[in-house]
N, C-alpha and C positions, 0 to 999 in steps of 0.2 A: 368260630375258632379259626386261625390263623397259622399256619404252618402245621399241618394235620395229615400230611400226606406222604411225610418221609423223616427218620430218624427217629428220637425217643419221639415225637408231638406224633408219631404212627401208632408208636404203642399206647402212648396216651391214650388214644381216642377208643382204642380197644375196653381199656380198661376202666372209662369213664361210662363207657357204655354198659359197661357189664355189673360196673356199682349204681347207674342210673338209670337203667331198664326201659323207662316210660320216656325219657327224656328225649328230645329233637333237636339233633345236633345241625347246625347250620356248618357248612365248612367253607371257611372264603379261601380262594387257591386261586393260583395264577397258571392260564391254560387249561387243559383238559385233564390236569390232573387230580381237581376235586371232585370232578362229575364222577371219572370213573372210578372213587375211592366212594363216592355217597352211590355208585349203581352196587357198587361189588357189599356193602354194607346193608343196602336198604334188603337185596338180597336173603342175607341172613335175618330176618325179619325186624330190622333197627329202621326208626324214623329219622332222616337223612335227608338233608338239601344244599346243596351244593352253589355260590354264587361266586364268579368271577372276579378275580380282582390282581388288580398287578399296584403292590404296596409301594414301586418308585414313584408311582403316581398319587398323588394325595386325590387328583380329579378322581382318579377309579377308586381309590378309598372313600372316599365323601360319597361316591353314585353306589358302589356297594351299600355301604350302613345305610343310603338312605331306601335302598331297595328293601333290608331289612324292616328297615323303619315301617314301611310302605305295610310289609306282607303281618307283620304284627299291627299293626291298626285295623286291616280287614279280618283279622282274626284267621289269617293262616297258617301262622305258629303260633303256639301257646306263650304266656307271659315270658319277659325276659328277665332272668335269670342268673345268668350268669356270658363275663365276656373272658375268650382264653385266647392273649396275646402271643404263640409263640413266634412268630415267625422272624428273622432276623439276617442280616447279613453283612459278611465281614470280607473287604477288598484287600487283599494282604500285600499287594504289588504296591498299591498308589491311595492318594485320595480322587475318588470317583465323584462327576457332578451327577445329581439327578436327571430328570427332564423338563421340572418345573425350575431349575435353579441350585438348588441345595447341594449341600456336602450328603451322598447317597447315603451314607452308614447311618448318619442321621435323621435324616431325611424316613428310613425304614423304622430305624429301631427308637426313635422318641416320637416325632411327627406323626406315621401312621397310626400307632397308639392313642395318640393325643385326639387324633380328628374322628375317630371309633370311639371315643370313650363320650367326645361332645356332642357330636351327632345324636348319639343314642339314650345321652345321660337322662332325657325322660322318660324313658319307655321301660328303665328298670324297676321291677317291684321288689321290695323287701319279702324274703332275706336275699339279698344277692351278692355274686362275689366276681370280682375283676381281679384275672390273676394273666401279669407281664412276667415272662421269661427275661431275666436279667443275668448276672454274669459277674464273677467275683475278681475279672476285669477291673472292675473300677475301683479294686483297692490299689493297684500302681504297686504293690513289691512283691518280695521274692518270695515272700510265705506262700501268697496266692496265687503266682500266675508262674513260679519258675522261672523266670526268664524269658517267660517265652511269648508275653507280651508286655511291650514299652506301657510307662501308668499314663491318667490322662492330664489333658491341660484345658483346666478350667479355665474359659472366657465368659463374656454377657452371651446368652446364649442366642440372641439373636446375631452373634458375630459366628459360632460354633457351626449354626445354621449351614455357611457357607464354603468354599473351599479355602478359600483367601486367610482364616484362621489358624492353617496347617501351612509352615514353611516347607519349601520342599517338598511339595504336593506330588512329584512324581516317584517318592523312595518307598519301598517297607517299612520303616519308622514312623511315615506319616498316616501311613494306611494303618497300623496298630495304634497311634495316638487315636485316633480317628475312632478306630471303634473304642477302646475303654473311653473313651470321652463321653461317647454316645451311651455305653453303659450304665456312667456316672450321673448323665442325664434321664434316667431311665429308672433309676433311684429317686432323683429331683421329682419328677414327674410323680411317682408312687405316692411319694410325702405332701404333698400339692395336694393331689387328689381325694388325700385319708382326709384333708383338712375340709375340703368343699365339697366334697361327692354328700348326700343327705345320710341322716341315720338309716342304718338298713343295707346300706351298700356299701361293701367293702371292697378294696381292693390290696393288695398284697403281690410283693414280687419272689419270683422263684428262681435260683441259682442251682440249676445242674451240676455245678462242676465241670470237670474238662471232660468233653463224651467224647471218643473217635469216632470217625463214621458217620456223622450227621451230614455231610453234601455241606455245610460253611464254607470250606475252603476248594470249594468245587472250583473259582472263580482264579483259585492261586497258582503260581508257576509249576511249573512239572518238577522241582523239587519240592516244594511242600506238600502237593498233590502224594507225591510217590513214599513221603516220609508219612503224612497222614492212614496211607493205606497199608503202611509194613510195619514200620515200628510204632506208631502213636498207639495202637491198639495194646502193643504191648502194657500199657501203662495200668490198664483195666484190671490189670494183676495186681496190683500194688495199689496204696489210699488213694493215690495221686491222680486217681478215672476211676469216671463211673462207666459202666455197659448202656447201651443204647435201653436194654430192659430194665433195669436198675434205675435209670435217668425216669424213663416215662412213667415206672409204678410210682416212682416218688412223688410227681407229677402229678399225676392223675390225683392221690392222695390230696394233694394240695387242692384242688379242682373242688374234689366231692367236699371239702373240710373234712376231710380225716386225721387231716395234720394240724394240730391246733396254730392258729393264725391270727391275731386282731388284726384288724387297719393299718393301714400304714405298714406291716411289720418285711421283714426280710425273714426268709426262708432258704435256709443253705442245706439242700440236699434232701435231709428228714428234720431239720427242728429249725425255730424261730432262733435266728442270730441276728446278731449287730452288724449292721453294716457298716461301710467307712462316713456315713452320711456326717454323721456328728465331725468329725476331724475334718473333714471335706471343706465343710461350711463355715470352719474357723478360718480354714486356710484360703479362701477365696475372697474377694472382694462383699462386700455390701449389697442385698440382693437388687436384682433390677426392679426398677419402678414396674409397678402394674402399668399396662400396655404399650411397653419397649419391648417384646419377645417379638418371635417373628410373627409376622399376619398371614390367614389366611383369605383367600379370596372371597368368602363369604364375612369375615372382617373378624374369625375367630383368633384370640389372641392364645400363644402357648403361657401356660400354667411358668415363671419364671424365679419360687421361691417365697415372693411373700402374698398374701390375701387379697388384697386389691379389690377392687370391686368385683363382684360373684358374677360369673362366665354362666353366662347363659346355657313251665319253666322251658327258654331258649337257650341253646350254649352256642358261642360262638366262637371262632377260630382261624387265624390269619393263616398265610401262606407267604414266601417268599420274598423276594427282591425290592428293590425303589427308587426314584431319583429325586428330583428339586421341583417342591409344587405349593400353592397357596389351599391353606384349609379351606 
């Protein structure tokens, strides 16, 4: 699992364990801040393992999963099962490069995904479920996001990839393009996957809603910092937010399949909703040829809309941050 160490993806992890008793939660985190969430857990007598990973890095994504890979073939976790993408991150100043290259918001919230999901895609056994924290961001109006972020703008996504796609790359406009774009992609990626992943494995995206308090905007100026910690909270009163507890039970729900889900589906909150996918896909361009996405360094191509040729119990759990890197 992937961002498991702070905000609702904390309570998550409570509560995935407590409806999955037997289960061996893998938590990927960046720093020491898995270890000591898998010591303070194993504690309470839960089976808990904890691997390193810093998500701007696709290199430490790809050596993570394949660490996993490694310790499930010697039969040191039990089958895998299920994969819990939450981790995610949003630069509210600017658009951010990676370290490998990339536009960072992307770079975290489609790429890391993408190179966890490939990696790993043989090692899962039926019934399994892959569930990506997504964001009702990528619908671009005022129903869903208030105002309070700019919609995206849909390119080839091998162009999105990079910074050079965001004019203005130094404003807050670019930086909120930047993330609903990567949302939107994130959505793409979901629909991709329901299409190729084999029967058995499902994967389904989960939309929070707007939670205060998740450390997102850890990264943003000391006004939005200062409005995120006084008044955003406020909103948890009214439909308009969810609570950090409220966010994670939903969550977790989604996780065990408590919340009914097919393939492919969107999840908004507690029920299966429509997403902007369908309107999305009219309004954009013609999808790209299979193997125009970006590459990664082992020659993995990203998932870019249409089928193309076929790309080659555990829970898992991202953590945090990321920059510009080849799968």
């Amino acid at each position: 699992m992937t961002g498991p160490t702070r905000g609702f993806g904390r309570v998550a992890v409570e509560r995935i364990l407590a409806g999955s008793p037997k289960a061996h939660l893998v938590l990927l985190a960046r720093g020491t801040a898995g270890a000591e969430l898998a010591t303070d857990l194993s504690r309470k007598g839960h089976s808990v393992t904890s691997i390193p990973v810093d998500l701007l890095s696709l290199g430490s994504v790809r050596a993570a999963a394949d660490e996993v890979a490694r310790r499930l073939d010697r039969g040191e976790l039990p089958p895998l099962r299920m994969l819990v993408s939450n981790a995610g991150v949003l630069f509210t100043n600017d658009v951010t490069e990676s370290p490998d290259g990339f536009e960072a918001t992307f770079a975290v919230n489609v790429l890391a995904n993408h190179v966890l999901i490939r990696r790993l895609q043989d090692r899962f056994e039926a019934a399994s479920r892959i569930v990506i924290t997504v964001s009702d961001a990528h619908f671009g109006d005022f129903r869903h996001n208030k105002g309070m972020m700019p919609g995206p703008s849909w390119k080839d996504s091998a162009l999105l990839a990079r910074i050079s796609a965001f004019p203005k790359a130094e404003t807050v406009t670019a930086g909120g393009i930047a993330n609903s774009t990567s949302k939107l992609a994130a959505i793409y990626l979901i629909h991709e996957y329901a299409r190729r992943l084999p029967s058995g494995v499902d994967i389904v995206g989960y939309n929070p809603g707007f939670v205060p308090g998740t450390g997102l905007t850890r990264g943003a100026g000391a006004a939005v910092r200062l409005a995120m910690r006084t008044i955003m909270p406020l909103m948890t009163l009214t439909s308009l937010a969810s609570t950090q507890q409220e966010a994670g039970r939903h969550f977790a729900d989604v996780v065990l399949g408590l919340t009914p889900a097919p393939s492919g589906s969107y999840v908004d909150r507690t029920r299966e909703a429509r997403s902007s996918w369908m309107s999305s896909a009219r309004s954009t361009s013609s999808p790209t040829p299979a193997g125009n996405g970006p590459s990664a360094a082992d020659g993995t191509r990203i998932p870019t809309g249409n089928r193309g040729d076929k790309e080659q119990g555990s829970m898992i759990r991202h953590n945090d941050s990321g920059r510009q890197s080849r799968t």
